[in-house]
Every structure is written in structure tokens, then in C-alpha cells.
N, C-alpha and C positions, 0 to 999 in steps of 0.2 A: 520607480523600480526599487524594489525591499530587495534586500542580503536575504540569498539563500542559505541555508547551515551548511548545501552540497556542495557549495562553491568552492573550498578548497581543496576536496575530492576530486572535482573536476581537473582546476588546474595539473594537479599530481599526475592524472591520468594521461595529458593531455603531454607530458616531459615523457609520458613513457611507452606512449603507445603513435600509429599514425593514424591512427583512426579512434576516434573517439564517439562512444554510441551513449545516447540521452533517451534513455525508455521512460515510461511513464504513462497515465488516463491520458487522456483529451482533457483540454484545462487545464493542465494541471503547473501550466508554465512554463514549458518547456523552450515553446521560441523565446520569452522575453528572458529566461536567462541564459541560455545560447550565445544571443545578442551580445547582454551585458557583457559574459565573460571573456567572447573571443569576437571585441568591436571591431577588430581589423580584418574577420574575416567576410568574406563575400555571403550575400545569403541567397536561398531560394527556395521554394517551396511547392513541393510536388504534388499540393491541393491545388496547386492553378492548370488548367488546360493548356495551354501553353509548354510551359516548363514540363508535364510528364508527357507530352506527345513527342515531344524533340527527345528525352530522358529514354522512352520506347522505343524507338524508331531510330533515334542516333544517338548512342551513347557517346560515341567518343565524341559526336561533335557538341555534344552537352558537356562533355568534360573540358573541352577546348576553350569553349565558351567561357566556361570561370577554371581560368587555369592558374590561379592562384590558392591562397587558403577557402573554404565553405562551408557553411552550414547548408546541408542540404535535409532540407524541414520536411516531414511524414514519408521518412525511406519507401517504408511498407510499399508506398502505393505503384512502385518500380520494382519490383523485386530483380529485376533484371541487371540492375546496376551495380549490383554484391558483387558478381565474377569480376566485370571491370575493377570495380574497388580493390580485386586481388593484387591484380595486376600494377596497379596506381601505389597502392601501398608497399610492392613490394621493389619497387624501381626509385621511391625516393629514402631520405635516410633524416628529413625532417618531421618531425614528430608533431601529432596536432594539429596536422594538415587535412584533416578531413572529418569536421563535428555532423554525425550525424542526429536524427530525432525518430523517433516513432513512435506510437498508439496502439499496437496489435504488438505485445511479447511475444506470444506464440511464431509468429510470423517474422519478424525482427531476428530472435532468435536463432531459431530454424537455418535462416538464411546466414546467420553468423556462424553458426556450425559447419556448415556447408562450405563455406568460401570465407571464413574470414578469423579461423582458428588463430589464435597466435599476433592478432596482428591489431584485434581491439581493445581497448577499453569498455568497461560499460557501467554507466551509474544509471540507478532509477529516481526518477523524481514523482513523489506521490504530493498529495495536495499540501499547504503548509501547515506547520506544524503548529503546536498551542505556542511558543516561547515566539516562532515568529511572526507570528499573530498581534504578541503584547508587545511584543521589540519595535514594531513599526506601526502600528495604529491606536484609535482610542478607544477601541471594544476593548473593559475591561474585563466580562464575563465572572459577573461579581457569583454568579454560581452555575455550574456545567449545566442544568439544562438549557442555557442561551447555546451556549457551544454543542451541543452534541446537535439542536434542531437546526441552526445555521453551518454546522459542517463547516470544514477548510478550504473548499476551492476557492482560488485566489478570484478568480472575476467578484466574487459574491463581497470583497473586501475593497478589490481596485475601483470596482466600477459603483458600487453602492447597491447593488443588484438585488431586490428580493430572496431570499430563498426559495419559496414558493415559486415565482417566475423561474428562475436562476434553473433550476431540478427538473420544473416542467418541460422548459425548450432543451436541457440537457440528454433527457431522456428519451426527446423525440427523435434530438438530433444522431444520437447512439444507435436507434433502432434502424434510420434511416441511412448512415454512413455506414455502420458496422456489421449489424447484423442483416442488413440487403442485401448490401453491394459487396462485403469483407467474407461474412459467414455464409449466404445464402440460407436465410431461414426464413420460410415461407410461412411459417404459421405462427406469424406475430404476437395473437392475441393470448395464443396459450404458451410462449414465452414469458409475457409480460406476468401473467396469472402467475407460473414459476417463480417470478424476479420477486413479487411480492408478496410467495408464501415463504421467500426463503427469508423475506426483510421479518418476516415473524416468527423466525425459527435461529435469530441470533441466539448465539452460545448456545446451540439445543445441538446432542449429535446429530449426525446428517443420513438422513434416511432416505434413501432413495428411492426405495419402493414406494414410500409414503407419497413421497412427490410425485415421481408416474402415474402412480393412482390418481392422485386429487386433480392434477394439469389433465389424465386420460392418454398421456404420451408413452410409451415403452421406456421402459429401467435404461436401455443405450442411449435412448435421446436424450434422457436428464442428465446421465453426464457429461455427454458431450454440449450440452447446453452451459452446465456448470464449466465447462472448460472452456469456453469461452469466454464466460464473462470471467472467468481468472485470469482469459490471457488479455482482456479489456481492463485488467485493474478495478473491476469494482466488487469483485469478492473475492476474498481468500480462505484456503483452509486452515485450520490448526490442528495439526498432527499428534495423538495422544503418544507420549513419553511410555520409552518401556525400560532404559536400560537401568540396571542394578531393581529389579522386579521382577515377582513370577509372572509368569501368565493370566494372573485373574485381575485382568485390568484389560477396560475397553479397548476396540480396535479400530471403530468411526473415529475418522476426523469430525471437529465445530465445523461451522460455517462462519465466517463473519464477512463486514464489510469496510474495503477503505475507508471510506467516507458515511460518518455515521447523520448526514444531513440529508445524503440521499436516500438511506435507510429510514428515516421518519417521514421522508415526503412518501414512500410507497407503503407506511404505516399510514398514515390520511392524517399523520399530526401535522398540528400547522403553528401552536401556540404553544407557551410553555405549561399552563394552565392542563391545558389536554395533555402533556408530557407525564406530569406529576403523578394522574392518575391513570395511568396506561401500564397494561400486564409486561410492556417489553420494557421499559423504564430502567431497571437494574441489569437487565443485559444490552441494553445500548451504552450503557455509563463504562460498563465492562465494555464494550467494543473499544469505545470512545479511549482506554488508558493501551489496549491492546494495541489498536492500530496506533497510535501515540509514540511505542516503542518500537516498532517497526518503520517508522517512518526515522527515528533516529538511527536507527540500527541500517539503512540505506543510505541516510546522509553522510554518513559517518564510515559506510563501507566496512563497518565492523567485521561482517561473515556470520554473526551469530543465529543458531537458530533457535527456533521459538516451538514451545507444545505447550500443552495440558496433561495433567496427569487425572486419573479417575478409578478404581477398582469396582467389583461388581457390587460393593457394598456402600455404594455411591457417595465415598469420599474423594471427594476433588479437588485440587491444585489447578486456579485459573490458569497459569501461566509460570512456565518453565523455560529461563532463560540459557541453552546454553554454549558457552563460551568456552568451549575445549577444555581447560584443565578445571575452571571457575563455574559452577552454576548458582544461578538463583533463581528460588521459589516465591511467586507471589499470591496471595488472596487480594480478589479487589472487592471491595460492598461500595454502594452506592450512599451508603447512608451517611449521613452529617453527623451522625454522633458513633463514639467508638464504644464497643463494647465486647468487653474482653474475650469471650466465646467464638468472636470474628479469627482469633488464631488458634482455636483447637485445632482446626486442619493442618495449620502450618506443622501445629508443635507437634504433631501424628506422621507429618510426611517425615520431618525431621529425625524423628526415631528410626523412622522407618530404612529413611535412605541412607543414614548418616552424615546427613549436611550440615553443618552447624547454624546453631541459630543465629547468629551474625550473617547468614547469606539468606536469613526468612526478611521478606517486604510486605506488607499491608499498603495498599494504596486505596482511599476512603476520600467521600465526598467531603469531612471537615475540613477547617482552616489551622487547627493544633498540632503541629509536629513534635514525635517524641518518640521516645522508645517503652518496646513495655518486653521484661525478659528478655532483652536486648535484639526484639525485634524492630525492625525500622519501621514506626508508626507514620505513612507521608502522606500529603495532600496532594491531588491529580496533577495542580500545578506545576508538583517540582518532577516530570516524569523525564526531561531530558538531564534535569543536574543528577538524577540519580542513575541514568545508563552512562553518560560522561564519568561518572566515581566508576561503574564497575569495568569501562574502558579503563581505566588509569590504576585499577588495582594491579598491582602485581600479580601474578601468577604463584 
């Protein structure tokens, strides 16, 4: 069992609330650090027949049952249990008494709005990150395309698991838990078609129409298709940046994905060799630092949010972090050698918006850190020591 980075968020949560909620993919760790962190509580897991027929059918005598501290593992699949949980959390005055887990946001959610306003916590746990990757094993990923094709889900680390294996049963097992029996979608085949036109349309804006057309499904269905696999954690959008801008600047969100290893398994890459020379290359490298910061920016409970900036005269800012009074701008290239024209963009948003060059970042595939016009020149490496500084800047 490896140190999660959410583990002290958790604790926090856990002094402040009675109900403590664990979202996150499927895989993604959810019960093993559950476990770790709160060993003295009872577990159970409403994946078993058992435990959700009694959960259905007799809540309170499921609650009776483990009537001390719980972990009660894939909530979702009870949803019934949330009103009770009202009632439970609002009759005790110990805190942390009740970790729950689930797989479906959407639904987890929902149900927290509903019955559990005020009274939860809630951290997300997305796959592990690059720093707890090196902190606890020997993959040293002497250059990102090993990392981006092997992706972060912990089993692929704990168990020694192929990627290729690891993605195939992953994906089966998604279609079949999720979208059967969760979503009800009946027409598998031209989802899957969807799932891996959108794995070729990283960093592209997101066209919906385009996608209707090529799947043959209606403009309603692709989003609600899309809005699933966002509320299953394995895509999210990024939302173009408007404010201190006129209006001639796009208004599509990107696409990207958590997990940039699932994203090449439905690319048909398998080897790093075939990565090298593939048109999606520099926008998986780009997912790969994106989703990177967002997975620190959840561990860490910062609240920050994330965009892209772009105008119709297709100058673009990958990524816009921002953090209430503090924002930064970064460009990411994929390339191992730096070359200075990599920040004309910056130094153009920078005029533009009046941000100082001291909050411009490059983050590039080389191993050289440095500054150039006091931009921060950094390698993919240092993505979490560089969201830790802008946590820890003053305001």
C-alpha cells in the first residue's frame, strides 16, 4: 500500500464533517486507501449480493449490522441509503463516522444534493499521480512516452499488469458495469466508435455535430454520452477562459482524458516506437501535464479551476490556472529541445491580459530547467512542485 498525496485531505475532512465521501474512476484506489486511512473502521461493499439486498430491502437493519464506524464501498449502487444517512448523520455529533466510496459522480452527487447538503465531505481520487509513481516504485520513465502509453491506474503498478491487458479488461468491464446496468445504453457499439473518435480529438475543440454525424447518433445523444463518461471519470472538458477579453475568443470546450494510457489503448498504440510517430503525440503529452495538474489540484483540495484560452485568430494558451486573486498561464510542447518562439504565445497573452511574466510557465519534454525572460522554463517532472509553489504563494 503507497502514500496517497489525498491522504491528509482526507484526514481533515474526516475532523469536519460525519460523512465523509471518496469519488473517483473504478481503479483508481479507492477501497485500498479507505482501508489504510480509517483501519479501524468496519468495511463493506455494496458490489456483493449480499450486502446490497439487505442495504435495499432493510436499511436500518444494514445499518444495525455495522453500527459502529464504515466504510460502505460503491454507495451508488443503493441509492436508497442517502435519506437514511440523513437521519444517522444528523443524530450523532462524531465526526468521520461514515466513509463512504463511489464510481458514478453524476449519481453520487445527485444524491448528495438531495439528502446530504451540509453534512459531507467530499474528495476525489483520480489515478496516481507522476511524483507517486517515482516516490514508490522503480519505473523511472526516463522519458514520457513510457508514461503517457502505460497511464496511472494503480493496478497496472501494484499487480505488474500489462497495459494492454490492464485497458482491454478495463474497458470491457466499464461497458458492462456502467454503461448496461448504470447508464442503460443499448447501443454499445456506436458508443465505443464515439469513445475512440473522441481519444483522436484530444486537445481539438469539441464538435458535436461532427461526432453525431460520424457515430450516426443525434447531437442529444453525443452529449449525453459525453456526460457520462464525465460523470465515469474518464473524460473531462476544459473550458475556454473569457474573463478580462472581448468576445472574439472561442466558446467550445477541449476534450481530454484522465487517463492518458487509456486514451492510446483506443488509439491502437501499443509501443512507444508507434507513439513517436503518431499525429496524436503532442496532444497526449499535453493531456498527460493537464490531467497531471488536476489531479494535484484534487489531492490537495485547492478549488482551482482550469481553462484554455484561444481567439479567432487561433492564438492559444494551453492552460489557464485559475486561483482567485493569482492566475497562471502555461504553454506545453512536447518537444525535448526548447526554442524560444515556444513563448511568443505567452508573451502576447501576457500583454494582452496584463499578467506578469513571472506567472508565464512552459512545461516541455526536456530535462534543462531554467528561465528565459523570467518565464519558468520546466520539465513534465516537476508538475506537482510547481502547483505546491503556486499553492504556497501568497496572494
Amino acid at each position: 500500500m503507497i502514500q496517497r498525496n489525498i491522504e491528509k485531505e482526507l484526514l481533515i475532512l474526516a475532523k469536519e464533517f460525519p460523512i465523509v465521501v471518496i469519488n473517483g474512476p473504478r481503479q483508481s484506489g479507492k477501497t485500498t486507501l479507505s482501508k489504510m486511512v480509517f483501519p479501524n473502521h468496519d468495511y463493506v461493499s455494496l458490489e456483493e449480493p449480499e450486502f446490497r439486498t439487505l442495504a435495499e430491502e432493510d436499511p436500518n437493519g444494514f445499518f444495525k449490522r455495522f453500527n459502529g464506524n464504515i466504510i460502505i464501498d460503491e454507495v451508488q449502487n443503493v441509492p436508497e441509503l442517502f435519506s437514511h444517512l440523513q437521519g444517522l448523520a444528523d443524530s450523532t455529533d462524531q465526526m468521520g463516522k461514515y466513509i463512504l466510496t463511489g464510481s458514478q459522480n453524476y449519481l453520487v452527487l445527485e444524491q448528495i444534493s438531495q439528502s446530504l447538503a451540509g453534512r459531507v465531505g467530499i474528495a476525489t481520487l483520480l489515478p496516481f499521480s507522476y511524483d507517486e509513481i517515482a516516490n514508490h516504485f522503480t519505473e523511472s520513465f526516463e522519458e514520457d512516452n513510457a508514461y503517457i502509453l502505460k497511464g496511472s491506474y494503480p493496478p497496472i503498478y501494484d499487480r505488474n499488469i500489462r497495459p494492454y491487458s490492464f485497458y482491454s479488461t478495463y474497458l470491457e468491464t466499464y461497458v458492462e458495469r456502467d454503461l448496461r446496468r448504470v447508464f442503460n445504453i443499448s447501443d454499445l457499439s456506436r458508443f465505443r466508435k464515439m469513445l475512440s473518435l473522441l481519444a483522436g480529438r484530444i486537445g481539438q475543440l469539441l464538435n458535436k455535430h461532427e461526432l453525431a454525424v460520424e457515430t450516426g447518433v443525434s447531437h442529444v445523444t453525443v452529449e449525453n454520452w459525453i456526460s457520462m463518461l464525465e460523470a465515469s471519470y474518464i473524460v473531462y472538458r476544459l473550458q475556454p477562459w473569457f474573463k478580462n477579453f472581448n468576445k472574439r475568443v472561442v466558446k467550445q470546450p477541449k476534450i481530454y482524458f484522465y487517463d492518458t494510457g487509456l486514451a492510446a489503448y483506443l488509439l491502437g498504440l501499443r509501443d512507444k516506437d508507434s507513439l513517436v510517430l503518431h499525429f496524436a503525440r503532442g496532444n497526449l503529452f499535453e493531456n498527460m501535464v493537464i490531467s497531471e495538474f488536476i489531479k494535484a489540484n484534487h489531492n490537495q483540495n485547492s478549488g482551482f479551476s482550469f481553462y484554455f484560452w484561444r481567439n479567432n485568430h487561433k492564438k492559444e494558451i494551453d492552460l489557464v490556472i485559475d486561483a482567485g486573486i493569482r492566475v497562471r498561464a502555461l504553454e506545453i510542447k512536447s518537444s525535448q529541445t526548447f526554442r524560444k518562439e515556444f513563448t511568443d504565445t505567452l508573451m502576447y497573452w501576457s500583454e494582452l491580459s496584463g499578467l506578469p511574466a513571472k506567472n508565464l510557465l512552459l512545461i516541455y519534454g526536456g530535462n534543462i530547467e531554467f528561465s528565459y525572460k523570467t518565464i519558468k522554463i520546466r520539465n513534465w517532472r516537476s508538475i506537482r512542485k510547481e502547483f505546491m509553489e503556486l499553492i504556497n504563494t501568497p496572494d
